[in-house]
DOKOLLO-525203 format. One record per atom (N, C-alpha, C): residue in three letters; z, x, y. Coordinates in steps of 0.05 Angstrom, whole numbers, plus 5000, padded with zeros to 4 digits. Example, Ala and Ser with C-alpha at 12.3 -4.5 7.8 and 13.67 -1.06 7.14 Angstrom:
DOKOLLO-525203
 rest    w    u    v
  ALA 5156 5264 4886
  ALA 5156 5246 4910
  ALA 5156 5264 4934
  SER 5142 5257 4955
  SER 5143 5273 4979
  SER 5157 5258 5001
end
This chain:
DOKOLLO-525203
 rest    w    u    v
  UNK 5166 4953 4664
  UNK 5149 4976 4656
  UNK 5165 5001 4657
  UNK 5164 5023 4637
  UNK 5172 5043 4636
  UNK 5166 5057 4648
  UNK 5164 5075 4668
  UNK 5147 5086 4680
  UNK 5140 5121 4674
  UNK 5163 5126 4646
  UNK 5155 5166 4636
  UNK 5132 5161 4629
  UNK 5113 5180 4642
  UNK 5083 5186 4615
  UNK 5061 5167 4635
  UNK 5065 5143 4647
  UNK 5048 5126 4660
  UNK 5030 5145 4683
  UNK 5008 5120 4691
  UNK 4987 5138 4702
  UNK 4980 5128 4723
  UNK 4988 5137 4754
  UNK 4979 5120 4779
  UNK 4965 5134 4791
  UNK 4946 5114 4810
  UNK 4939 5125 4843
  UNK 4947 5110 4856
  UNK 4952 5119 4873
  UNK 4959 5109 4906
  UNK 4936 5119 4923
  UNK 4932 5103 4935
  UNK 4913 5105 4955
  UNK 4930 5106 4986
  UNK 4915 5126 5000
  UNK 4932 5124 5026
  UNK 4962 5144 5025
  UNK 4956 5163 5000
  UNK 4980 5175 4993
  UNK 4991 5208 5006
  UNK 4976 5207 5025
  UNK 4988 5231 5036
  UNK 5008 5229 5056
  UNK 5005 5207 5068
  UNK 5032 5201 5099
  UNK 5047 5173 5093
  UNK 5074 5180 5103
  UNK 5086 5152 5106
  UNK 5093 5129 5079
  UNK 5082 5114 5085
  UNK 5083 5091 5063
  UNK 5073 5108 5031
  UNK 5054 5103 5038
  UNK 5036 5116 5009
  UNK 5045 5135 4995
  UNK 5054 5159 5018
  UNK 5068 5184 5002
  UNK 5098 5175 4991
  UNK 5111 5160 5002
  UNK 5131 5160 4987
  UNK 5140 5144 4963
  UNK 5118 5121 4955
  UNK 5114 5116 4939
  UNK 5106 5138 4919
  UNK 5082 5154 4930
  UNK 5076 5170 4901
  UNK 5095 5189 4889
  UNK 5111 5199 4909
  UNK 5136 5219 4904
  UNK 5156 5201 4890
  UNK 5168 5177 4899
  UNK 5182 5161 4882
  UNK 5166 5154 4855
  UNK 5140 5149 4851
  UNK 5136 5151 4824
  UNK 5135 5170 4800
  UNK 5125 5199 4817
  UNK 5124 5220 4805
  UNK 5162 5225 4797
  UNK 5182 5216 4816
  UNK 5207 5223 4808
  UNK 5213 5205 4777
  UNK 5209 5183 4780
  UNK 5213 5166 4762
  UNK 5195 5167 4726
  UNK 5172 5185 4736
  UNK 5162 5198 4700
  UNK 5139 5193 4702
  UNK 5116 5183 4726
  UNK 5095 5177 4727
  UNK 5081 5207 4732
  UNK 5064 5204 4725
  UNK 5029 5230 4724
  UNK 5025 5208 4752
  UNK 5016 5230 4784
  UNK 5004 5205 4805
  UNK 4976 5221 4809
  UNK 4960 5211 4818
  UNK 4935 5225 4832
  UNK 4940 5209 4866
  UNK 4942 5218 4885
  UNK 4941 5208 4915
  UNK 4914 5212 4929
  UNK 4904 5192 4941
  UNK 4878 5199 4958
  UNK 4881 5195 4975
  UNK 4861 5205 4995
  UNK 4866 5213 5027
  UNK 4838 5221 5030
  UNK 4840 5213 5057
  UNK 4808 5220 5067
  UNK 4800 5253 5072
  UNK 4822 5266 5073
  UNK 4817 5295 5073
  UNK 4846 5312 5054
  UNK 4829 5327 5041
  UNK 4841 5349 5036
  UNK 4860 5362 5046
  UNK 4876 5355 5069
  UNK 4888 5372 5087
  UNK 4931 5385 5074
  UNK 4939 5390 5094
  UNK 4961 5399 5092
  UNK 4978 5379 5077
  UNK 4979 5358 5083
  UNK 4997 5332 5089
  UNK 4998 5324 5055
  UNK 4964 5324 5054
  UNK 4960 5316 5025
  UNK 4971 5331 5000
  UNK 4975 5370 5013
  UNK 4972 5392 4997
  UNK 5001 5381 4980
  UNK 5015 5379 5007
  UNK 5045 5376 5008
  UNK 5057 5356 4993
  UNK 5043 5336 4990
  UNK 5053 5309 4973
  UNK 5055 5314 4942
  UNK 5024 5331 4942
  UNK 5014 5335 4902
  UNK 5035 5358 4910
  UNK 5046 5381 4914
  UNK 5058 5396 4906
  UNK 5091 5385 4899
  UNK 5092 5361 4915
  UNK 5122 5346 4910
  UNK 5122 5332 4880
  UNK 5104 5321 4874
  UNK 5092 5310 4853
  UNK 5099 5325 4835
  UNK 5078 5346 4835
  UNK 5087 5371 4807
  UNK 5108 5388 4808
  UNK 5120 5383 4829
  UNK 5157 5393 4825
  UNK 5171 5376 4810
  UNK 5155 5356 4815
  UNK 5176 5330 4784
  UNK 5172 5334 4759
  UNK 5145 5362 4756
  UNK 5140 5373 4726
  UNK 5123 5342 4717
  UNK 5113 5330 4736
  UNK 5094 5306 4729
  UNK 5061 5321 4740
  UNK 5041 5311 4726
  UNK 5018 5318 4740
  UNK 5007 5305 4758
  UNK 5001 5326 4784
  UNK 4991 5307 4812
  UNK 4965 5324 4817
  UNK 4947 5303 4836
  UNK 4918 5319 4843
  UNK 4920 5299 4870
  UNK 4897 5313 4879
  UNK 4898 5294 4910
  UNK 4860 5289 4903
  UNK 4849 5270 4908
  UNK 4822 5252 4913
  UNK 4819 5249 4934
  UNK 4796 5263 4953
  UNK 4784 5249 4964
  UNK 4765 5227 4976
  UNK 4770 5201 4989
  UNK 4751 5186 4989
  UNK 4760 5169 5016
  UNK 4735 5160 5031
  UNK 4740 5145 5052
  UNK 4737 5103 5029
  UNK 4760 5095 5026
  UNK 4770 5077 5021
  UNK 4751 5053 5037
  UNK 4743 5055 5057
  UNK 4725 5032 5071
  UNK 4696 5028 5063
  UNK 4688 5054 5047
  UNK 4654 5048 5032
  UNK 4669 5045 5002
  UNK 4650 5019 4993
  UNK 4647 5008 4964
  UNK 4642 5040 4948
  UNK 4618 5050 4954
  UNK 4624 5078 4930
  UNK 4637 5097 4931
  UNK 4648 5099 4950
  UNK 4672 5124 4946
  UNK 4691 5117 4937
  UNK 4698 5084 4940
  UNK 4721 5071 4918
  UNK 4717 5073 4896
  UNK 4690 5065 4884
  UNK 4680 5068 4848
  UNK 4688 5100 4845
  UNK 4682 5126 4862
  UNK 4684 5144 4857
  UNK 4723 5156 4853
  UNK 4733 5150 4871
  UNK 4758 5154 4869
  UNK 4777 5149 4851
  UNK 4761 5116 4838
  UNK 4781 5110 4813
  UNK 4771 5124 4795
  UNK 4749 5127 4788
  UNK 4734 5141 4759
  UNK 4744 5172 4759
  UNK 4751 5188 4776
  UNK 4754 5213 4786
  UNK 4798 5221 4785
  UNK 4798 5196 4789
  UNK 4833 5186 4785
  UNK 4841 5185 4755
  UNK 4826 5168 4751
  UNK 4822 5162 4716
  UNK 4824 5180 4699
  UNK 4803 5192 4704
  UNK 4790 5217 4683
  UNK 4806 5243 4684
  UNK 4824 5242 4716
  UNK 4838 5263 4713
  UNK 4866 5255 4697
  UNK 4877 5232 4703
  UNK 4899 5225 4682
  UNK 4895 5221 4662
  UNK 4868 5212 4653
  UNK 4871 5206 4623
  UNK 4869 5171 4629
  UNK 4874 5158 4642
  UNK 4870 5129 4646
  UNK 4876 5118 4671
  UNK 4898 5096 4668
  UNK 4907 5092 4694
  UNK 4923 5063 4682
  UNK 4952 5058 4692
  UNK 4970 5038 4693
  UNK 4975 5025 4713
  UNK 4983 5043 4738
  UNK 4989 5034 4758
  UNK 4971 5041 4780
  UNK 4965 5020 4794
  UNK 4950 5030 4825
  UNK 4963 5012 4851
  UNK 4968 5024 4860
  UNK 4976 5024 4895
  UNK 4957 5021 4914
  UNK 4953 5003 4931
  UNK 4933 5009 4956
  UNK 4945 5005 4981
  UNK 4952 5033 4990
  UNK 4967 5041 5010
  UNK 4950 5050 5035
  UNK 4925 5049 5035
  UNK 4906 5062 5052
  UNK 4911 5031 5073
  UNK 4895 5048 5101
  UNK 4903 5028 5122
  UNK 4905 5047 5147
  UNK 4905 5018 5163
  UNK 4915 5033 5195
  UNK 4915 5009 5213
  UNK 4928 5024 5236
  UNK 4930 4998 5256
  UNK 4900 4990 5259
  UNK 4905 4967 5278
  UNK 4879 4951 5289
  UNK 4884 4933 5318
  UNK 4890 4947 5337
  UNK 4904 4936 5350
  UNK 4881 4916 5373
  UNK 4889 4891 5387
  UNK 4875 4881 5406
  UNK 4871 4851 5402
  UNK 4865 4832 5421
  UNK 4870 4804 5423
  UNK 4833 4805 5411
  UNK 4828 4784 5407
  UNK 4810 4772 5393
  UNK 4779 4784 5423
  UNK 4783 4770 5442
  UNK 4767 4785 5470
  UNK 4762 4810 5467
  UNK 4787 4833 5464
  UNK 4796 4860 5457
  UNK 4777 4873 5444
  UNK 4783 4857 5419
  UNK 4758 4874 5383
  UNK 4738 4866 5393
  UNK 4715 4891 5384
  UNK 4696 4885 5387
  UNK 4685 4883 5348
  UNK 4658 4872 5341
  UNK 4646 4861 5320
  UNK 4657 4879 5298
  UNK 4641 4913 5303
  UNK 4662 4933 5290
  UNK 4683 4938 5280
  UNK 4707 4939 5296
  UNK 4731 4940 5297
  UNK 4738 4921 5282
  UNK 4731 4895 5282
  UNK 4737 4865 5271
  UNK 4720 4887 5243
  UNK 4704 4886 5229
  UNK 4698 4895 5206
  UNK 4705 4918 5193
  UNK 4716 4937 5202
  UNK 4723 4962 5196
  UNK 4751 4956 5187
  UNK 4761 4947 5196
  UNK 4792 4935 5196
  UNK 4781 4923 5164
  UNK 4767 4900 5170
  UNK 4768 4895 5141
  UNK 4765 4907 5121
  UNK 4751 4924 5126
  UNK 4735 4942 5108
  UNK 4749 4960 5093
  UNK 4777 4974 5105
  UNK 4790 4991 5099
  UNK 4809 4975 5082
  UNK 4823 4947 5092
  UNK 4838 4934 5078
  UNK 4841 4918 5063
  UNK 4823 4901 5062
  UNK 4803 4879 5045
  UNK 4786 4890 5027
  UNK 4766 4893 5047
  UNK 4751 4903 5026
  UNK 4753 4921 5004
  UNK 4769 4939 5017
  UNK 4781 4971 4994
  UNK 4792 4957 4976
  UNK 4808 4938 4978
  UNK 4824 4933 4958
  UNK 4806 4911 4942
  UNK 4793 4905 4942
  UNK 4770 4886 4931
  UNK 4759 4912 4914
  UNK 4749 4930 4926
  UNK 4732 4950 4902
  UNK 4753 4968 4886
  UNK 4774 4973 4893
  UNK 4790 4987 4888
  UNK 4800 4975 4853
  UNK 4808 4946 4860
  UNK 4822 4933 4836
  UNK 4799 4923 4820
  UNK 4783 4920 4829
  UNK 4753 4914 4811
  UNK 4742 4939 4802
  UNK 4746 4967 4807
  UNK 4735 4986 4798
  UNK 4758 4995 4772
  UNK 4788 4982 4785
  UNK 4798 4999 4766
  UNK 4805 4981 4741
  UNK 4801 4952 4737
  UNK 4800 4939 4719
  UNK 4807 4940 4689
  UNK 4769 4968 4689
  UNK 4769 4967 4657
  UNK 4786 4982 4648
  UNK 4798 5006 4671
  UNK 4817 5020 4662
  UNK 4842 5008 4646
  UNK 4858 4991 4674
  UNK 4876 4970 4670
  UNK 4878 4969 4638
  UNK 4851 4951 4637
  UNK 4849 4920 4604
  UNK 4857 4947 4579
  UNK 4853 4975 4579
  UNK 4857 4998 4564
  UNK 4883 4988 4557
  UNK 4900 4985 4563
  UNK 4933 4987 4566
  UNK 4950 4950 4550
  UNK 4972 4956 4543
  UNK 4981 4931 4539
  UNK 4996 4927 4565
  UNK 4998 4935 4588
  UNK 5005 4931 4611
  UNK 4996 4948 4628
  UNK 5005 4935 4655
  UNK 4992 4948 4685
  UNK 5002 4937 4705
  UNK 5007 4944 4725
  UNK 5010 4937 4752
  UNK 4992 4947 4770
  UNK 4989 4920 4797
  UNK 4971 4928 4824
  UNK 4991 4925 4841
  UNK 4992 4944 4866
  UNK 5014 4939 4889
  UNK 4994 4935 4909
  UNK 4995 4917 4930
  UNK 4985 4913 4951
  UNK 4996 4920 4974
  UNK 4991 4930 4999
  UNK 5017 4933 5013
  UNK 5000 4911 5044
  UNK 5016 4900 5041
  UNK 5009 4880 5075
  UNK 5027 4886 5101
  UNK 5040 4863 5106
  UNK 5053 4864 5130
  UNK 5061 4840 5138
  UNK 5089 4850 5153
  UNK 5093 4814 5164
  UNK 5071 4807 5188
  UNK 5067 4814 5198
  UNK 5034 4811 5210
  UNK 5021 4803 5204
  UNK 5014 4796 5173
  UNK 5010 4786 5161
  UNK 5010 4757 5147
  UNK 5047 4749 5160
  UNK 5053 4728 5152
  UNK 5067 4710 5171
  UNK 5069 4727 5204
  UNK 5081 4713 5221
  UNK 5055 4719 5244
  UNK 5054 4703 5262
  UNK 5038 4719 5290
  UNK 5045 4742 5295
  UNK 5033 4749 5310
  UNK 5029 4779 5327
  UNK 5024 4780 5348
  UNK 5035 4785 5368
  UNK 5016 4801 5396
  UNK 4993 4814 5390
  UNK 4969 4821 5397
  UNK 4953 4842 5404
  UNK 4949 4849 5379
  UNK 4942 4838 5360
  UNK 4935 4853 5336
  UNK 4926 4833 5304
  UNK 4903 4820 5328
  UNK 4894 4800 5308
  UNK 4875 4805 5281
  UNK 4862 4832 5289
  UNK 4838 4835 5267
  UNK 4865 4846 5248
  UNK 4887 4863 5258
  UNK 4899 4873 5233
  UNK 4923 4851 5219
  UNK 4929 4827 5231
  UNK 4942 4812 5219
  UNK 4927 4793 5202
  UNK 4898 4784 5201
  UNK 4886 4775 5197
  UNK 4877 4781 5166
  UNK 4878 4813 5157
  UNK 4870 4836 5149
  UNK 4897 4827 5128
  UNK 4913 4833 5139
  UNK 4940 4835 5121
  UNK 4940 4806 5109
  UNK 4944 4784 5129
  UNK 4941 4765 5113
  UNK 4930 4746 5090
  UNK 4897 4757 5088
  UNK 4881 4757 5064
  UNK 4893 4779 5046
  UNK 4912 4804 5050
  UNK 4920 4809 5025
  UNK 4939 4800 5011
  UNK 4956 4781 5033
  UNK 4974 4769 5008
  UNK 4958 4754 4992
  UNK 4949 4737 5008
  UNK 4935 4721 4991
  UNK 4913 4727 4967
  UNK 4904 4748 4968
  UNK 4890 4763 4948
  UNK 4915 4765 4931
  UNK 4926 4776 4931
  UNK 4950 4788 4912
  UNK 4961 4752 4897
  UNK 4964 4733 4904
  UNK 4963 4709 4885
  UNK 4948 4701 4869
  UNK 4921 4709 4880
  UNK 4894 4698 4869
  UNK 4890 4725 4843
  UNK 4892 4741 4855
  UNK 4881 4763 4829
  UNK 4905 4765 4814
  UNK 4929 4755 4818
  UNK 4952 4759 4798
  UNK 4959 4737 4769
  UNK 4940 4717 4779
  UNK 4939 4695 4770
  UNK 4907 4689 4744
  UNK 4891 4700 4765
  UNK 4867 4706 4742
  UNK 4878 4745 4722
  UNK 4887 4759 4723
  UNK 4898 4782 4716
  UNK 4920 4767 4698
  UNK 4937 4742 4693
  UNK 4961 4742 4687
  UNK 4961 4741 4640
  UNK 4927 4728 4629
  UNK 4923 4739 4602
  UNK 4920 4767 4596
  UNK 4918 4778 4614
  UNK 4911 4811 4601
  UNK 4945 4824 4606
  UNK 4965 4812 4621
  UNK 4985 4831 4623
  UNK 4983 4840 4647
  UNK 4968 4839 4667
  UNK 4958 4862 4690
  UNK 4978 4841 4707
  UNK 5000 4857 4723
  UNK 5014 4848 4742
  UNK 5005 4860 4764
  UNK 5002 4828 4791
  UNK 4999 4843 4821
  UNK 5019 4836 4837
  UNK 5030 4849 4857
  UNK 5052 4849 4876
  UNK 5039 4853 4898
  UNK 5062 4837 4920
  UNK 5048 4858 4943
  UNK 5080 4862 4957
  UNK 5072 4884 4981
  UNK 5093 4896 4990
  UNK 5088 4880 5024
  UNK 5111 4874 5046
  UNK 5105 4859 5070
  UNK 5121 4879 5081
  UNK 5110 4910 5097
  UNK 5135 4914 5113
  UNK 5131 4901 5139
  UNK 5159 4912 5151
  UNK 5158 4903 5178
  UNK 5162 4924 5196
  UNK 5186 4940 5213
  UNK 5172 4962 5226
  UNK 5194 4979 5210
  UNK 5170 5003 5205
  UNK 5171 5023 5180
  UNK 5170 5054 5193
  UNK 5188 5070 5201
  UNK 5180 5105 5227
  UNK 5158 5114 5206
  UNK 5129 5110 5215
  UNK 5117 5122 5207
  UNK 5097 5127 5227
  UNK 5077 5138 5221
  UNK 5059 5145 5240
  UNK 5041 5121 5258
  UNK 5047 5098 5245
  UNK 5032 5081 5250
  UNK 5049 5065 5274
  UNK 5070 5077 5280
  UNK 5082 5070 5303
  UNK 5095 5085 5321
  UNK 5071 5112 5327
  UNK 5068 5135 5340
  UNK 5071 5127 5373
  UNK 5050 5105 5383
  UNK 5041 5091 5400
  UNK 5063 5074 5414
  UNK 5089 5070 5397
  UNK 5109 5045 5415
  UNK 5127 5062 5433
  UNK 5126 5056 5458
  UNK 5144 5057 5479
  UNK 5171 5062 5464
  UNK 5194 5079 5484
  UNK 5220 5086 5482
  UNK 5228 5043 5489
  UNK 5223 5035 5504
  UNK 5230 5011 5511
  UNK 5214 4994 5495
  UNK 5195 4999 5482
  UNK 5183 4968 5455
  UNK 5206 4977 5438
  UNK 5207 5006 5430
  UNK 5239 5011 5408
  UNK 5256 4994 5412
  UNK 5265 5005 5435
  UNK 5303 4993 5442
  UNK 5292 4959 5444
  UNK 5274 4947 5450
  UNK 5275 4916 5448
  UNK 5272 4910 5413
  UNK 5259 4927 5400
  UNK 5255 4917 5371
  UNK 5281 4913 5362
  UNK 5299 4938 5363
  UNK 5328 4942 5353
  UNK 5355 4931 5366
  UNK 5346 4922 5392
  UNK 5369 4901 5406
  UNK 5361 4871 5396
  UNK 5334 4865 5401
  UNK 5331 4838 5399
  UNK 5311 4832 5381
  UNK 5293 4834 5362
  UNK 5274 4835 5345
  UNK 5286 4832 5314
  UNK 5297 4855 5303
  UNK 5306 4860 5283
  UNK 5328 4857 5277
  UNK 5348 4839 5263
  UNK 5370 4831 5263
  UNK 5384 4855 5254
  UNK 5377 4873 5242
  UNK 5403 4894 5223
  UNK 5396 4910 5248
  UNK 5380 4914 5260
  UNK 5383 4936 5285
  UNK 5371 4958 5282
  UNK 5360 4964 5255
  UNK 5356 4993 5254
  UNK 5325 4984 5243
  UNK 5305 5004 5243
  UNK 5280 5004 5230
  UNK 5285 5017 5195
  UNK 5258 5007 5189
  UNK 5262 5021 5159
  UNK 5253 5046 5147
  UNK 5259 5062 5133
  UNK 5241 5083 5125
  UNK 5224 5079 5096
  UNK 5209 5093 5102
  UNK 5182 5092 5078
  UNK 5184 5094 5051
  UNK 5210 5107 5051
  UNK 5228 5105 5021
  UNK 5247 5083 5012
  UNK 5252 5067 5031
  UNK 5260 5037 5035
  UNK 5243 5024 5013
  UNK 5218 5027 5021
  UNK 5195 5009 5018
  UNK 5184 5016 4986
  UNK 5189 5052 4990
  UNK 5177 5050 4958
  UNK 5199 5048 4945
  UNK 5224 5042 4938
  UNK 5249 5034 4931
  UNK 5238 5008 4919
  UNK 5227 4986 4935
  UNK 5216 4957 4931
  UNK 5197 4953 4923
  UNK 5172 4978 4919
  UNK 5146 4982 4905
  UNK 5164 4994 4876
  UNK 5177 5005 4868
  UNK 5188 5012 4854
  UNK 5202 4993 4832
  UNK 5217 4968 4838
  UNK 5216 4947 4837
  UNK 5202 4932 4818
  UNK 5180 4922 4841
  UNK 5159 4910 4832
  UNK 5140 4915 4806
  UNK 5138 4945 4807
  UNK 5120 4955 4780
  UNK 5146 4953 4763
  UNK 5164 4954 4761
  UNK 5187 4957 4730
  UNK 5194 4937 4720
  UNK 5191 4916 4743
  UNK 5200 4888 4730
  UNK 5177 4882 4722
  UNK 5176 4875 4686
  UNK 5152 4864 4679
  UNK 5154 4829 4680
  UNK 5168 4814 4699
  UNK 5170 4790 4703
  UNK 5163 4784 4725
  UNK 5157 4801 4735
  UNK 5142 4797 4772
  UNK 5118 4792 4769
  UNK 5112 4770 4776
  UNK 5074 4781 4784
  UNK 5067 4755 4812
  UNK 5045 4748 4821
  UNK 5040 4741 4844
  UNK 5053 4733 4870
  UNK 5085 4764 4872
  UNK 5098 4758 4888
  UNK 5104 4771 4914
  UNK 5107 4767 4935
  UNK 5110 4792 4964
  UNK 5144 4794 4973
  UNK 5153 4816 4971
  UNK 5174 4824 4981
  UNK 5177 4831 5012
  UNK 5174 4817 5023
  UNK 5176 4824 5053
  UNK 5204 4840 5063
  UNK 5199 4864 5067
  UNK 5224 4887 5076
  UNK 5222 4900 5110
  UNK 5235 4879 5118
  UNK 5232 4875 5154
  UNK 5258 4882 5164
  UNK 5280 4882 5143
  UNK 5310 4887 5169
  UNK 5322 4851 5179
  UNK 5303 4826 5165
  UNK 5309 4805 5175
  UNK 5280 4802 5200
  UNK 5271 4814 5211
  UNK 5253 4809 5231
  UNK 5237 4782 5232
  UNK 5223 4780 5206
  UNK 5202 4755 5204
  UNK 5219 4734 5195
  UNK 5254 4728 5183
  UNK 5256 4695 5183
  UNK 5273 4694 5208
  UNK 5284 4703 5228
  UNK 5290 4688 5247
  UNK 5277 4660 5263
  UNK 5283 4648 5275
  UNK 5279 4628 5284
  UNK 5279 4641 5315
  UNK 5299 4646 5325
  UNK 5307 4652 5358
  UNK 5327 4673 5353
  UNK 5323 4687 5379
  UNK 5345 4706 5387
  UNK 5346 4709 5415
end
């Protein structure tokens, strides 16, 4: 896929993962719209990076975990680009705690933001999609997703129905042209790993992660980047860990 002139949202696009995707798309010739649950600085900062690429950016608000504020975000995404090609679902957050830990909430909220969103999200943005003689969906999971976890079952759990989503909808999606990907990081400096100890670090990068170093968020949209251009990809996960998830022992 070409990506001058094309039309994305990213969801989850003001911090970290999400934003750097949308700034890597806006570099590459895409019009992005980014949503975020608030309006704030973070978000201001992203759309203004955006329209320094002389691409058009807006920021959407919507909490991603209720079904109508998703119908509202794509239609509002849409209408401000003119359609829509590409969509990203970058929204998310930790979920941390052993199965005892979560309580019923937590266990559903988790889904809600990650599952579920992405269930209304790609079902809302559809008819947009079928508009186009192509499209791409990016999913973003986690190796958490695809290996155990310590302490963080509702969110591996979470991640793991999205790969699996991402086969299933890439596969019914594969007559219209509509390609789905998903993205697996592994540990990514972003905010979402605000919370790890000076000593969970130094054990990740001595003994965890074979290259030693963590990845950055522009790593990742480098490999979301990828995914939407090759129009020969579709129901596949790029897991970008540093080596973390195929070891065997260390």
């Amino acid at each position: 896929m070409e990506l001058t002139g094309k039309r994305a949202l990213v969801t989850g696009g003001s911090r970290g993962i999400g934003a750097a995707i949308a700034v890597a798309l806006a570099r590459s010739g895409a019009h992005v719209v980014i949503n975020a649950r608030h309006a704030d600085e973070a978000a201001q900062d992203v759309r203004d990076q955006i329209v320094a690429t002389g691409r058009r950016g807006q920021v959407v608000t919507a909490d991603l975990a209720q079904g109508d504020e998703v119908a509202r975000c794509v239609d509002e995404s849409a209408q401000f680009l003119g359609g829509l090609d590409v969509v990203v679902h970058s929204a998310g957050g930790p979920s941390f705690g052993r199965i005892e830990d979560v309580s019923p909430e937590q266990w559903y909220a988790t889904f809600d933001v990650h599952v579920h969103g992405a269930y209304h999200l790609c079902r809302q943005a559809l008819p947009w999609l079928k508009q186009n003689r192509e499209g791409a969906i990016i999913l973003i999971s986690s190796v958490a997703g695809i290996r155990g976890c310590a302490g963080a079952i509702a969110y591996g759990t979470a991640k793991g129905a999205i790969s699996q989503f991402t086969r299933m909808l890439a596969r019914d999606l594969a007559d219209d042209n509509l390609r789905v990907n998903c993205l697996e990081p592994g540990v990514i400096r972003t905010r979402f790993h605000d919370k790890m100890s000076p000593e969970q670090r130094e054990h990740n990068l001595k003994n965890r992660i074979p290259l030693h170093r963590e990845g950055t968020s522009e790593q990742v949209a480098e490999a979301c980047l990828l995914l939407i251009q090759n129009d020969y990809l579709t129901g596949e996960s790029i897991t970008i860990d540093g080596g973390l998830s195929m070891q065997v022992t260390r």
